[in-house]
N, C-alpha and C positions, 0 to 999 in steps of 0.2 A: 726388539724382541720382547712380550711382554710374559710374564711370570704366573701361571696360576697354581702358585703354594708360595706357600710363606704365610705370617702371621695374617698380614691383612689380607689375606684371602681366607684361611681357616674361621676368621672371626665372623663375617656375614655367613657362610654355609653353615657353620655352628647353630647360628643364632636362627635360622632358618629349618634346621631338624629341630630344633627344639620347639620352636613355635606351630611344626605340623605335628611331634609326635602329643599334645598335648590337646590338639582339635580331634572331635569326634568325626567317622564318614561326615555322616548326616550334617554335619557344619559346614566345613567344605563341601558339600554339595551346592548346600543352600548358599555360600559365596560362591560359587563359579557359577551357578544359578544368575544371582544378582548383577553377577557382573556381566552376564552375556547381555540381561534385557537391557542395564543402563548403558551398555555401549551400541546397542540397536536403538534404541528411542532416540540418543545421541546423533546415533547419523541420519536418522530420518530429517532434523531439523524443521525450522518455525515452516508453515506453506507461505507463500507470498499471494495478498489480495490480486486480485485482477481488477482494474479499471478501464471498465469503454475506454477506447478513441473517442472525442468529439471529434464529428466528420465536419470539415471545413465545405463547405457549396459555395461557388462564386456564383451560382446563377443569380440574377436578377429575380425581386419578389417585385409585383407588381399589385400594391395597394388600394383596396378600393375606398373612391372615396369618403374622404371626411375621418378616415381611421390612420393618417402620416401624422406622427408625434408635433407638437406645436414648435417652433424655436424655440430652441436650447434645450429643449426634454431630450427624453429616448423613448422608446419602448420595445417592449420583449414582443417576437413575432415569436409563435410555436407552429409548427410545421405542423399539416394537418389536423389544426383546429380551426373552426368557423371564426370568420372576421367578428361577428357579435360572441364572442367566450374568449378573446384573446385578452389579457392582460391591460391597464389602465395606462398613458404614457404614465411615467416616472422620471427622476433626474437620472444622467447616464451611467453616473458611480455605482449607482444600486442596482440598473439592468444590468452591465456587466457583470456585476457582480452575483448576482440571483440569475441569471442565464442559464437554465436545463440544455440540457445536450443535443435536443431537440428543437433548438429555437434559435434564434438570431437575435442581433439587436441593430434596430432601426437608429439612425440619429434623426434628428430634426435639424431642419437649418441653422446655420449658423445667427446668431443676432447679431441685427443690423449696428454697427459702431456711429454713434455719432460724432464724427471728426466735423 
């Protein structure tokens, strides 16, 4: 069973008249004011970005020639860009790497080992 009188209950309700009879309205407004918007902005909280999907395609691209990366390159193919404005081959760290969301990365053969 718990007790609300005794000392340690008189001592916070005390201290609690005394600190409202000494604020004006207009003060306590302006905090119960305050404290509604920071508890509303609060729960609104941060929005989170949206990022595409990159859409994975398994179809087959079929190359025209003279434009299939050399051995051991890569290159970036971009979807519905003309085969003369597509991208240079490059090494395949930096295709991958620089890959738009709209493009693929070609490999080139692999090089021949001489065993």
């Amino acid at each position: 069973m718990t007790r609300d009188y005794g000392p340690a209950y008189a001592l916070p309700i005390g201290m609690i008249r005394q600190f409202f009879s000494r604020i004006s309205p207009a003060a306590l407004f302006c905090l119960a004011a305050l404290l509604s918007v920071a508890t509303t902005a609060e729960a609104q909280g941060r929005p989170t970005p949206v990022r595409p999907k990159p859409t994975v395609s398994n179809r087959k691209i079929t190359l025209p020639s003279g434009f299939a990366p050399p051995s051991g390159m890569c290159r970036i193919w971009i979807d519905n860009v003309p085969a003369e404005q597509q991208p240079a081959p490059t090494d395949c760290a930096s295709a991958v790497k620089n890959r738009p969301l709209n493009g693929r990365v070609i490999f080139g053969e692999e090089p021949k080992s001489r065993d």
